[in-house]
C-alpha positions in Angstrom: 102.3 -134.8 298.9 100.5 -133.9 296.1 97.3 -133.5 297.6 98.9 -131.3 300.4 100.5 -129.3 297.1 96.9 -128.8 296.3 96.0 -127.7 299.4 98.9 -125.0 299.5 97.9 -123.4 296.0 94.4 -123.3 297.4 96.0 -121.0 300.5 97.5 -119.4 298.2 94.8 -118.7 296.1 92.7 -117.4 299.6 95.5 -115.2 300.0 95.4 -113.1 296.7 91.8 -112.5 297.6 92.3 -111.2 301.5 94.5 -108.6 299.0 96.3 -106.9 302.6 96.9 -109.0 306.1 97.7 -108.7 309.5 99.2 -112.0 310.5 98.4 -113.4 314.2 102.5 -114.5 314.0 103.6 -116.2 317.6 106.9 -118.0 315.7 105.0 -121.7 316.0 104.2 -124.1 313.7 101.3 -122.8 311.9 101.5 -119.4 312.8 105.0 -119.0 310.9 103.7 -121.2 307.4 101.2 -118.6 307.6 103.2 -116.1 307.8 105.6 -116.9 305.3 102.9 -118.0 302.6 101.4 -114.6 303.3 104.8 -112.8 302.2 105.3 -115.2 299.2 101.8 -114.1 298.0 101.2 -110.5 299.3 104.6 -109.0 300.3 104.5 -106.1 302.0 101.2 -106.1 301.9 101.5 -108.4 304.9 102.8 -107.7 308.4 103.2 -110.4 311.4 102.3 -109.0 314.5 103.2 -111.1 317.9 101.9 -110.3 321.3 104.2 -109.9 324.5 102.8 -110.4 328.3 103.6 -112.4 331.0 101.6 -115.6 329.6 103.7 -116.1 327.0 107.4 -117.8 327.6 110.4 -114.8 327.2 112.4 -117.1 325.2 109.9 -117.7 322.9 109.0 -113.7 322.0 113.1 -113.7 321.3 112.6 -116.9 319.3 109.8 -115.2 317.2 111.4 -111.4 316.9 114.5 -113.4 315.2 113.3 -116.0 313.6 110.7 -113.4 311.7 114.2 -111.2 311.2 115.4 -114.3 309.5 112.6 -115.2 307.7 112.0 -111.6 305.8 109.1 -110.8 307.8 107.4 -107.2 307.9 106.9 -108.2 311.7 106.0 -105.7 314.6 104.9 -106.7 318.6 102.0 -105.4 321.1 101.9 -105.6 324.4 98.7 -107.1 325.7 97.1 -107.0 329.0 95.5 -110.4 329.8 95.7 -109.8 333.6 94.2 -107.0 334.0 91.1 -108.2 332.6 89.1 -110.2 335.3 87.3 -112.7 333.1 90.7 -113.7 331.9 91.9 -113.9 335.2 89.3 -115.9 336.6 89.9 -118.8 334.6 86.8 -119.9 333.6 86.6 -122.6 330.8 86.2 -120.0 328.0 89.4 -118.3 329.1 90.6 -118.5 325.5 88.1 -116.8 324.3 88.4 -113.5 326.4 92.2 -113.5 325.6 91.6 -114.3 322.2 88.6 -111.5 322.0 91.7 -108.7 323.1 94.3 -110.0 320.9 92.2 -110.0 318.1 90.6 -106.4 319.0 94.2 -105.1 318.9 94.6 -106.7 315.9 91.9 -105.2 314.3 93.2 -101.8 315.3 96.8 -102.0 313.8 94.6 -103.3 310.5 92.2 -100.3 310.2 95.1 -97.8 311.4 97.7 -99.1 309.1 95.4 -99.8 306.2 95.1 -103.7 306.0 92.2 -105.6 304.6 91.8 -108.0 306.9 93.3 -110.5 310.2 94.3 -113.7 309.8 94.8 -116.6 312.4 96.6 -119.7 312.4 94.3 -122.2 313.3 94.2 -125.2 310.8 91.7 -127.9 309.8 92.3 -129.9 312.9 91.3 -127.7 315.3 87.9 -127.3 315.0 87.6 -130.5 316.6 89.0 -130.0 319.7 88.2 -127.8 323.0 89.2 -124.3 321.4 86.7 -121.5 322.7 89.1 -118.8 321.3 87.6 -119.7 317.6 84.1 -118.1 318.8 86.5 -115.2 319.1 87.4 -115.4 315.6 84.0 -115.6 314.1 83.1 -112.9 316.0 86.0 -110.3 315.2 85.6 -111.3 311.7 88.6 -112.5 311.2 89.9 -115.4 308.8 91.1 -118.7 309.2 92.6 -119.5 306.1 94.7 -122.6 306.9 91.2 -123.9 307.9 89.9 -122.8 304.9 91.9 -124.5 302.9 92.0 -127.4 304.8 95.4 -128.0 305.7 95.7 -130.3 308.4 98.8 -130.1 311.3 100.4 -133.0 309.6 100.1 -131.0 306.2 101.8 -127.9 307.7 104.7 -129.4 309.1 105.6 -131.7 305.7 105.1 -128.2 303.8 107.0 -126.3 306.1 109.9 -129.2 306.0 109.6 -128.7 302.4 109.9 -125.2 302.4 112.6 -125.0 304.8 111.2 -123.5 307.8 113.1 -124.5 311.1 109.5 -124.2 312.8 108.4 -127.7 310.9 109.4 -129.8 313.7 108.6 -127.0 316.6 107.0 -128.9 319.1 103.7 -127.4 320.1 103.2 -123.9 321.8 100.1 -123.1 324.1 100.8 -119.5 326.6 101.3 -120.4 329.7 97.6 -120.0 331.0 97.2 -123.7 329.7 98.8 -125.0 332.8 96.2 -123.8 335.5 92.9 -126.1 336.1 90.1 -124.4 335.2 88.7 -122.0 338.9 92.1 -121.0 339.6 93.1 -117.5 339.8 95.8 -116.8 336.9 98.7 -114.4 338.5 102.4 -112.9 337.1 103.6 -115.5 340.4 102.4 -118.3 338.8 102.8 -117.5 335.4 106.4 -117.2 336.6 106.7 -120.6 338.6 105.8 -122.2 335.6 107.7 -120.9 333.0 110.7 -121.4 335.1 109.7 -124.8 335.9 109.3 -125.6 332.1 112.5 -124.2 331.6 114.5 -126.7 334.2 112.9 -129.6 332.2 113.7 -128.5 328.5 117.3 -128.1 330.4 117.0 -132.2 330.6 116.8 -132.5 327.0 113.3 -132.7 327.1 111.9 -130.8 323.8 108.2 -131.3 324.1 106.6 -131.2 327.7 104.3 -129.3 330.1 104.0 -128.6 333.7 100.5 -128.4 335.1 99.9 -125.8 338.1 98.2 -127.5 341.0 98.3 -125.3 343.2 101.4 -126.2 345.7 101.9 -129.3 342.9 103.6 -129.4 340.1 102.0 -132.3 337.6 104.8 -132.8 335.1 103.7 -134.4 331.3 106.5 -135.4 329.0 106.1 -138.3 325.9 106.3 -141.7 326.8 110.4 -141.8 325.1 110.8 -138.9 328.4 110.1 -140.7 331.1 113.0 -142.3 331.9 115.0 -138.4 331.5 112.2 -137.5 334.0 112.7 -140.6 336.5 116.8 -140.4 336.4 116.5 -136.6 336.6 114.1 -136.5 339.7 115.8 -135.8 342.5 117.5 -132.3 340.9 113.9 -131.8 339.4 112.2 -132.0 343.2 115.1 -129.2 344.6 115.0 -127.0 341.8 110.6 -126.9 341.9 110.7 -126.5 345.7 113.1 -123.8 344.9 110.7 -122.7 342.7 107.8 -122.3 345.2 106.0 -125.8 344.4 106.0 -128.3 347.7 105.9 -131.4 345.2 106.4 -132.7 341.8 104.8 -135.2 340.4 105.1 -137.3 337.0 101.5 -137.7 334.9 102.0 -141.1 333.8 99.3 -140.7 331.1 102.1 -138.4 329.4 102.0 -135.2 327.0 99.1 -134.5 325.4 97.1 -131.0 324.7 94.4 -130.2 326.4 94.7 -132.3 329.5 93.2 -130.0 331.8 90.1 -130.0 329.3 89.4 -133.5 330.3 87.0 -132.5 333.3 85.0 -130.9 330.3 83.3 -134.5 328.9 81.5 -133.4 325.5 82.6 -129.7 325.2 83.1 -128.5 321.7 84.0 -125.3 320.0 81.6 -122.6 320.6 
């Protein structure tokens, strides 16, 4: 812990020099240590700003707006327009990155109109070694990465935020619903829709950390290996309530949760 410590008065210390941030605040993990570091260090000098469209879960927006009302936050929310842009749309495997580019040039917007210094994300150490094409985003806007920076890893966020009392330290992980379609396939408000109520159903089974993949007429559900059984004794109710849904079949990924599975047609890709 005492190396993590460290690692926190370094953030810290990155903090006092940004002098003024917008905060990239979604009510996750490491968006919300960020968040609240960023108060402890700048107070209003900081303001946590959380995007709203149809690729991000409804109950999650409400999740965010109270739990930065909560927390003390200077918060605020944008709309943004991810499918009205056709690259996004398209779904190519830099996807993130065009979403990412319009977040951030919002972002940027609210920080020259309001008088910040600077934008500041939420990715962390670990993620510059997976798939992630939104961090080219990043380096490009010219915004800052300062749990990165500071090299705090996923692990080290959550025992800080634990420490620091932040309901978010257990949260599982969050990615916007986009994440669910393979890579080719046209991204639509439909099928945004389809999932997100299909998610739902299953976090109705007790289920905390999950996804459900979008094939098409298929749903592919992923839930831990300790799920499987909740899955297995639930199936019948989950196959009615996804045909009522619009999906012909359900399915159960036996290889279980993990990020990224739809990256896995992508052997060797790195950030870029």
């Amino acid at each position: 812990m005492e190396a993590r410590r460290r690692k926190l008065s370094w953030l810290k210390s990155i903090m006092r020099e940004l002098d003024s941030v917008v905060v990239a605040y979604s009510g996750g993990v490491d968006s919300t240590f960020l968040a609240v570091v960023a108060r402890e260090v700048l107070g209003d000098r900081s303001l946590a700003v959380t995007a709203c469209s149809e690729i991000y879960p409804e109950k999650e927006l409400q999740a965010a707006i109270e739990l930065a009302r909560r927390l003390g936050l200077r918060h605020q929310t944008i709309r943004t327009e991810e499918l009205s842009n056709e690259r996004f749309v398209a779904n190519p495997p830099d996807r993130c990155y065009h979403c990412k580019t319009n977040l951030l040039g919002k972002l940027m917007d609210i920080a020259r109109e309001q008088g910040f210094s600077h934008v500041i994300v939420g990715d962390n150490y670990d993620d510059q070694f997976d798939y992630r094409p939104g961090m080219r985003a990043v380096r490009e806007s010219g915004a800052v990465s300062p749990l990165a920076e500071a090299g705090l890893t996923k692990e080290d966020i959550r025992l800080l935020s634990r420490e620091m009392g932040l309901p978010t330290w257990d949260k599982p992980s969050l990615a916007c619903l986009s994440s669910r379609f393979p890579y080719g396939e046209r991204i639509t408000k439909d099928k945004l829709a389809m999932v997100e109520q299909a998610e739902e159903f299953i976090c109705s089974l007790g289920i905390r950390q999950l996804r459900v993949r979008h094939h098409g007429n298929i749903a592919r559900i992923e839930v831990g290996n300790e799920d499987l059984a909740k899955i297995i004794r639930a199936a019948g109710e989950i196959v009615l309530k996804f045909k009522e849904i619009g999906y012909n079949y359900a399915t159960l990924d036996l290889g279980g949760y993990r990020t990224g599975s739809l990256n896995e047609i992508l052997p060797g890709r790195r950030n870029n």
